[in-house]
ZAMARGU-4260 file (C-alpha; in steps of 0.2 Angstrom, whole numbers, plus 5000, padded with zeros to 4 digits):
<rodrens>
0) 4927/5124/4731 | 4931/5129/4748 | 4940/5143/4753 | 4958/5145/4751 | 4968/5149/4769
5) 4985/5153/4775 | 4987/5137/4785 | 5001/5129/4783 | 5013/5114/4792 | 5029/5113/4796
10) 5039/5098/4791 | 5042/5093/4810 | 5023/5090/4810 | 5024/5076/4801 | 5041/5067/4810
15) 5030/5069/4826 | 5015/5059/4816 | 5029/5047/4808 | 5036/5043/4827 | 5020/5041/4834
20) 5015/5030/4821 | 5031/5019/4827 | 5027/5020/4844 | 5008/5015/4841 | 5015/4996/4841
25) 5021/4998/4859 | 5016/5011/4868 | 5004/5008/4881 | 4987/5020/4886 | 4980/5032/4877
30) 4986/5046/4867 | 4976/5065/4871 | 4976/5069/4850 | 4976/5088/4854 | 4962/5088/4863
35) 4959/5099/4878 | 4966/5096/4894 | 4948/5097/4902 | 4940/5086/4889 | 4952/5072/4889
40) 4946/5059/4904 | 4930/5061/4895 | 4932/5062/4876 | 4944/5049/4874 | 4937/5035/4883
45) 4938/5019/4875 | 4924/5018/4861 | 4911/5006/4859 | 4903/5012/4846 | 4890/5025/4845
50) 4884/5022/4829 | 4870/5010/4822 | 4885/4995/4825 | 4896/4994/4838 | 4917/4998/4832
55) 4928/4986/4831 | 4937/4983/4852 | 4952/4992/4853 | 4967/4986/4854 | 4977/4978/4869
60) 4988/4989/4877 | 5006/4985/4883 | 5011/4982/4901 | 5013/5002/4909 | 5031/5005/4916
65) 5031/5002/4937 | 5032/5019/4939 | 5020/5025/4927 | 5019/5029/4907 | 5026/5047/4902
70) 5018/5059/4897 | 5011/5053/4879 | 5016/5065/4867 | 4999/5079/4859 | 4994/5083/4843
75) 4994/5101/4843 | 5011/5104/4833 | 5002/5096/4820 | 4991/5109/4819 | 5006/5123/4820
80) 5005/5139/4807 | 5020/5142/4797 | 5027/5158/4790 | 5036/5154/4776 | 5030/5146/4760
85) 5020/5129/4758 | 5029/5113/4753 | 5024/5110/4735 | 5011/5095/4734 | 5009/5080/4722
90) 5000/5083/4706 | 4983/5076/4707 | 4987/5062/4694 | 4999/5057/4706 | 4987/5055/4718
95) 4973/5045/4708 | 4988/5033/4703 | 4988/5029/4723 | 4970/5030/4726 | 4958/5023/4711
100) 4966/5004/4713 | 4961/5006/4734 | 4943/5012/4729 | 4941/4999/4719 | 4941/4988/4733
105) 4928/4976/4735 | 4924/4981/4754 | 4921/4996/4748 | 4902/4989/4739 | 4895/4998/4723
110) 4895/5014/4729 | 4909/5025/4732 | 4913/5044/4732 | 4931/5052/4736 | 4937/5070/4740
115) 4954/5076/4746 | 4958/5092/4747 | 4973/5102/4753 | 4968/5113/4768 | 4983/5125/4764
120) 4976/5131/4748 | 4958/5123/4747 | 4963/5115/4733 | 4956/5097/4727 | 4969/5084/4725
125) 4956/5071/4721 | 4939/5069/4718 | 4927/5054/4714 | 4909/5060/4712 | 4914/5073/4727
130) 4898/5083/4724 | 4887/5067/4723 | 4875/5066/4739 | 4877/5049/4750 | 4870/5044/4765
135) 4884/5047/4777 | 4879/5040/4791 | 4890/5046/4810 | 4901/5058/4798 | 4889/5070/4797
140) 4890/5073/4815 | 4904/5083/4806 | 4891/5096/4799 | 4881/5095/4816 | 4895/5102/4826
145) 4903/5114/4815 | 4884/5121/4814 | 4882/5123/4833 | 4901/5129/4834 | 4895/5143/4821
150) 4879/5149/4828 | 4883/5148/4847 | 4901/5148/4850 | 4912/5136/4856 | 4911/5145/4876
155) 4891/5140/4875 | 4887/5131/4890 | 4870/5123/4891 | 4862/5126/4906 | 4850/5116/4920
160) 4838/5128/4931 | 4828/5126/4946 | 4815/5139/4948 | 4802/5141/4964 | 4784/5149/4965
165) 4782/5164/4972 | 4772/5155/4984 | 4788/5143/4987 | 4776/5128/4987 | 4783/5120/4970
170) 4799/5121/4964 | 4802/5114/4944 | 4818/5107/4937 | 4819/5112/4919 | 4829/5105/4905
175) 4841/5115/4894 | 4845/5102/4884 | 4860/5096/4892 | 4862/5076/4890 | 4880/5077/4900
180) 4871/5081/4916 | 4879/5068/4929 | 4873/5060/4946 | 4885/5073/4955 | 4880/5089/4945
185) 4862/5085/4949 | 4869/5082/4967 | 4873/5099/4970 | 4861/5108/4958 | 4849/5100/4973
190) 4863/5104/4988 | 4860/5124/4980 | 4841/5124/4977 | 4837/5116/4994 | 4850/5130/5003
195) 4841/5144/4995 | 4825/5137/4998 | 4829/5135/5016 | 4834/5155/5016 | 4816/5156/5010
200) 4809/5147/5024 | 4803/5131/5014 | 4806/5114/5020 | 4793/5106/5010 | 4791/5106/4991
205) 4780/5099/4977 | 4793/5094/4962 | 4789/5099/4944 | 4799/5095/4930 | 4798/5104/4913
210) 4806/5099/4896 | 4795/5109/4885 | 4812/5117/4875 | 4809/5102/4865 | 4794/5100/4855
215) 4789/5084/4844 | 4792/5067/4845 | 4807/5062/4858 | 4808/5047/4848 | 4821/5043/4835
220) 4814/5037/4817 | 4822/5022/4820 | 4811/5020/4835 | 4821/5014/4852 | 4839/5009/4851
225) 4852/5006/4863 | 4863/5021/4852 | 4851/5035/4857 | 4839/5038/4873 | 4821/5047/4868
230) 4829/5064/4864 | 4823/5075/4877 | 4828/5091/4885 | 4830/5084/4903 | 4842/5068/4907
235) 4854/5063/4916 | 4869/5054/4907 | 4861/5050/4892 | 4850/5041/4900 | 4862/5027/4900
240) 4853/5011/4913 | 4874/5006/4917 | 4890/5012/4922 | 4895/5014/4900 | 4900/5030/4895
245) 4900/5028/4877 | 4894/5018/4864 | 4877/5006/4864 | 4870/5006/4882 | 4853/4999/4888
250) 4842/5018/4890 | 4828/5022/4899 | 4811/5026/4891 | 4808/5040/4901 | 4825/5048/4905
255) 4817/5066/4910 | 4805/5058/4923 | 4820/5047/4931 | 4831/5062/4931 | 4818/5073/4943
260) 4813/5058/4952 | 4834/5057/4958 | 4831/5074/4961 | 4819/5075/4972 | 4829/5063/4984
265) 4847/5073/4984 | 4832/5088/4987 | 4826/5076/5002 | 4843/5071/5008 | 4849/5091/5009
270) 4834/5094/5021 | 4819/5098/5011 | 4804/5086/5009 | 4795/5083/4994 | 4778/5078/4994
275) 4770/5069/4978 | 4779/5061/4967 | 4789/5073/4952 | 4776/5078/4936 | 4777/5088/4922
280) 4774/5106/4921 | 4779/5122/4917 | 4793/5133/4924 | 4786/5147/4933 | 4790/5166/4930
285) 4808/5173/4941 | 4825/5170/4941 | 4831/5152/4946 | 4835/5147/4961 | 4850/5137/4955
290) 4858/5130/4944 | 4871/5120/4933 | 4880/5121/4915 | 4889/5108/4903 | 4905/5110/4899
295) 4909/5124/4887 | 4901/5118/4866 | 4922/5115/4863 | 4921/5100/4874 | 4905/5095/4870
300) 4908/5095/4851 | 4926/5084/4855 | 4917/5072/4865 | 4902/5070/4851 | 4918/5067/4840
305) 4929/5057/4848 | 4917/5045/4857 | 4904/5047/4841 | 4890/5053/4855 | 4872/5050/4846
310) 4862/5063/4862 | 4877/5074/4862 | 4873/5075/4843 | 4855/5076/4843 | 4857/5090/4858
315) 4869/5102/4848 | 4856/5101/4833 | 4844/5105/4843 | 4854/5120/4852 | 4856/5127/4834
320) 4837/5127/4833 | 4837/5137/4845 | 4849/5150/4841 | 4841/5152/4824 | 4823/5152/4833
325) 4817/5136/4825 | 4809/5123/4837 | 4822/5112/4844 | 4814/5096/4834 | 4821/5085/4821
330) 4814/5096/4807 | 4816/5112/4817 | 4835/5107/4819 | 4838/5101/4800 | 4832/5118/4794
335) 4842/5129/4806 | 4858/5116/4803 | 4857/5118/4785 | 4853/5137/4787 | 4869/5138/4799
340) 4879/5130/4786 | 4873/5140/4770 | 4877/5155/4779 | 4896/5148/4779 | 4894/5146/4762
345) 4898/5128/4760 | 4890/5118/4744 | 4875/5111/4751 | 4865/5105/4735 | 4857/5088/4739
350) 4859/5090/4757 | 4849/5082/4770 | 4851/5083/4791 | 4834/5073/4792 | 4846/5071/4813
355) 4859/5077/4821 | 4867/5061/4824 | 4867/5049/4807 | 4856/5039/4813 | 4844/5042/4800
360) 4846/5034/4784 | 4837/5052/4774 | 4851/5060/4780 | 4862/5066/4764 | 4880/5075/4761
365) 4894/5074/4748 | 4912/5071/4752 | 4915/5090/4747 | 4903/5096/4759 | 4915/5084/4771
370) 4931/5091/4765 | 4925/5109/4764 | 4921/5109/4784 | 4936/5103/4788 | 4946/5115/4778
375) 4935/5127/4784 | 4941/5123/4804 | 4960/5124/4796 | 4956/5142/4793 | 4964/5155/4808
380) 4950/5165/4801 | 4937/5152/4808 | 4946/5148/4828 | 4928/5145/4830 | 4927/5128/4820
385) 4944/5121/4829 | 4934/5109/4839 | 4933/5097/4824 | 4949/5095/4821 | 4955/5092/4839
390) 4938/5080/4843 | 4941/5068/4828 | 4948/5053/4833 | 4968/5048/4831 | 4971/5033/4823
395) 4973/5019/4833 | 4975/5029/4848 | 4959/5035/4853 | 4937/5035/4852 | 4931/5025/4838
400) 4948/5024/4827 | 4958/5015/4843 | 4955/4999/4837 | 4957/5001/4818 | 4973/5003/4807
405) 4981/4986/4810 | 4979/4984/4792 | 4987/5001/4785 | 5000/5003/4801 | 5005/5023/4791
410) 4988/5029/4796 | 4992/5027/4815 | 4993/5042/4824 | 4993/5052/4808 | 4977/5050/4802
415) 4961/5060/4813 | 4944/5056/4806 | 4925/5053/4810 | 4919/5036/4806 | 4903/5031/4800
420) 4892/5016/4802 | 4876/5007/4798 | 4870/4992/4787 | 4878/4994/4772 | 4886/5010/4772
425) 4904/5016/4780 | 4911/5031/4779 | 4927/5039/4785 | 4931/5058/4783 | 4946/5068/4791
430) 4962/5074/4789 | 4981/5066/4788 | 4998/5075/4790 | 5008/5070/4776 | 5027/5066/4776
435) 5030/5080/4767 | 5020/5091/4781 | 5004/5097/4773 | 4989/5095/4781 | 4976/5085/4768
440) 4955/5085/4772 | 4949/5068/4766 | 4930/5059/4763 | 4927/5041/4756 | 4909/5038/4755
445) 4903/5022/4754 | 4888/5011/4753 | 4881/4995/4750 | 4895/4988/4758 | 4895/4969/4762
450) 4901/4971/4778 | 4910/4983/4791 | 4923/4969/4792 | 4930/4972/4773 | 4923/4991/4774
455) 4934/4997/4788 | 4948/4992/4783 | 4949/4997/4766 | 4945/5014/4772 | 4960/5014/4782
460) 4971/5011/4769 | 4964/5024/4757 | 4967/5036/4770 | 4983/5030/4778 | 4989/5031/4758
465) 4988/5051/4758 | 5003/5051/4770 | 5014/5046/4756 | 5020/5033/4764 | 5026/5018/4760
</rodrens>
């Protein structure tokens, strides 16, 4: 069971749910879900996806005002600690009365597992095989992220170094790992490594690029997919081939070599020739010459959320590697993932993290592994874990849920959950604010679904049915 906490919501939680929820049909942009400020021009972009199948479009939004939309409202009162005593909850039995004829939905295939749990006590509301392993697909990003959060930190930035020879004739551009590096950070990380090579006297370089951080293959089971480039340590905006910021994307086959060779001409256009075109090798001994860091793991973790980023995924797997001292591989990162989360003490029997991102098809959890991390993040004495709960999408409002709950209208902007995708299996794990103000952690597992068409929504509506209303 997961451990009990102290967490609790005040009633006004859920009236801010209940008018959002009334607003959803007309209001127009949107809504930031209690992420951070920083995070929100590039967490809750309009999803296309990010999983094995594209999500559904979003919705249209309504005409903006002439002079501009307001201020949309934040989901951080959601999340607001009470001092006085929890609300009493409904009796399980209640709950199954509302719940068992929804799972029995068609939509929902042959296979289906259910846990809810209520995050101010950790106790389980509802459980249908909640211990039963299930491929999960894009829900156990879940897992991945509250593994990195809990073996780096949630200030951990990954960084991108430039390093010169002691002779100054080469200069090597090493990967950290970071797949958020952008045209204009790799801009000025050139701007700052020509500058200091200048001080040194060098005009004229040989360009080395090193992405030995990550051993094995850079290639996906799955082989080449427009969800995920070759996962490498050195890229440049996923290796996205167009202007997409989320979701499926055409991907280049070598996103480490494209990314020096862009260097090498910012290094050109700051005043410092490169001669020979950009090859692997190995960072010299020294201290770098420059260089650039992602946003701080909080973000990164709301973005892999909200936007269900497949390299941000495989990248924060792979940083937990690292921190446990495990090759930053698939298999080093599945150990050191499972290892993370065994040390938090969650119940791991028949788990599987054969990826960071879902992709991959060996992956297995339960729905109480689901539910117990995100009770686990509802804990004041795990701040560390917060990332996901404020990275999981809103319901119809933003990432891969802003086009979803048209069928079950209660869950909008009340319900925050990952979604998951692939052939035959569709999954949905989260949390809801109920109208009685508790905060609930939910998973519905299913597979062999007939199709994401009859799956989604009937996901919705078994989670937009834990608000209690009507």
């Amino acid at each position: 069971m997961p451990e009990p906490r102290v967490w609790q919501l005040t009633a006004g939680s859920a009236v801010l749910g209940l008018a959002l929820a009334a607003a959803a049909a007309t209001a127009a942009g949107p809504w930031d879900g209690g992420q951070r400020t920083a995070e929100r021009a590039r967490a809750a972009a309009p999803a296309k996806g990010g999983e094995r199948h594209p999500a559904p479009a979003a919705a249209p939004a309504a005409p903006r005002e002439p002079a501009g939309p307001a201020p949309a409202p934040s989901a951080p009162g959601v999340l607001t600690a009470l001092t006085g005593p929890a609300t009493p909850g409904a009796r399980p039995a209640d709950l199954a009365r509302v719940l068992v004829p929804l799972l029995a939905d068609p939509g929902l295939g042959t296979l289906r597992t259910a846990s809810v749990v209520d995050t101010a006590t950790g106790r389980q509301l509802y459980g249908e095989g909640a211990r039963t392993p299930m491929t999960p697909a894009s829900t156990v990003k879940i897992a991945t992220a509250a593994a990195a959060l809990s073996a780096l930190g949630p200030d951990h930035r990954i960084a991108t170094t430039v390093t010169a020879a002691p002779d100054g004739k080469v200069v090597t551009l090493t990967g950290g790992g970071d797949p958020t590096l952008d045209p204009a950070r790799l801009k000025r990380l050139a701007a700052d490594t020509a500058r200091a090579l200048r001080k040194r006297g060098h005009t004229s370089v040989r360009l080395a690029y090193d992405t030995r951080l990550y051993p094995g293959p850079a290639v996906h089971p799955i082989g080449p997919n427009e969800n995920l480039a070759p996962v490498t340590a050195l890229m440049t905006r996923g290796g996205r081939l167009d202007d997409s910021t989320s979701g499926p994307a055409p991907r280049s086959g070598d996103p480490a070599r494209d990314t020096a060779t862009a260097f090498a001409g910012h290094l050109a256009d700051a005043g410092v020739k490169v001669t020979g075109d950009p090859a692997p090798g190995r960072t010299p001994q020294g201290a770098p010459v420059a260089r650039t860091h992602s946003a701080p793991l909080a973000d990164l973790v709301e973005r892999t959320l909200t936007n269900s980023d497949n390299d941000l995924a495989e990248a924060l797997a792979r940083q937990t590697a690292l921190a446990h001292r495990q090759p930053a591989s698939f298999r080093g990162a599945e150990k050191a993932v499972r290892d993370e989360l065994g040390r938090l003490r969650l119940p791991l029997n028949g788990a599987r993290f054969a990826d960071g991102s879902g992709l991959d098809r060996h992956d297995r959890v339960s729905a109480a592994l689901l539910t117990a991390l995100l009770t686990r993040a509802a804990d004041p004495a795990h701040p560390e874990l917060r990332p996901l709960l404020t990275g999981l999408p809103v319901g119809a409002f933003t990432g891969t849920l802003a086009g979803r709950y048209g069928q079950a209208p209660a869950g909008a902007g009340l319900v925050r959950a990952k979604t998951g995708t692939l052939t035959g299996v569709n999954t949905l794990a989260g949390t809801v604010v109920t109208t009685d103000g508790r905060l609930l952690a939910f998973a519905f597992l299913a597979g062999r679904t007939p199709s994401p068409d009859l799956a989604q929504p009937a996901l919705d509506r078994l989670s937009a049915a834990l608000t209690g209303q009507n």
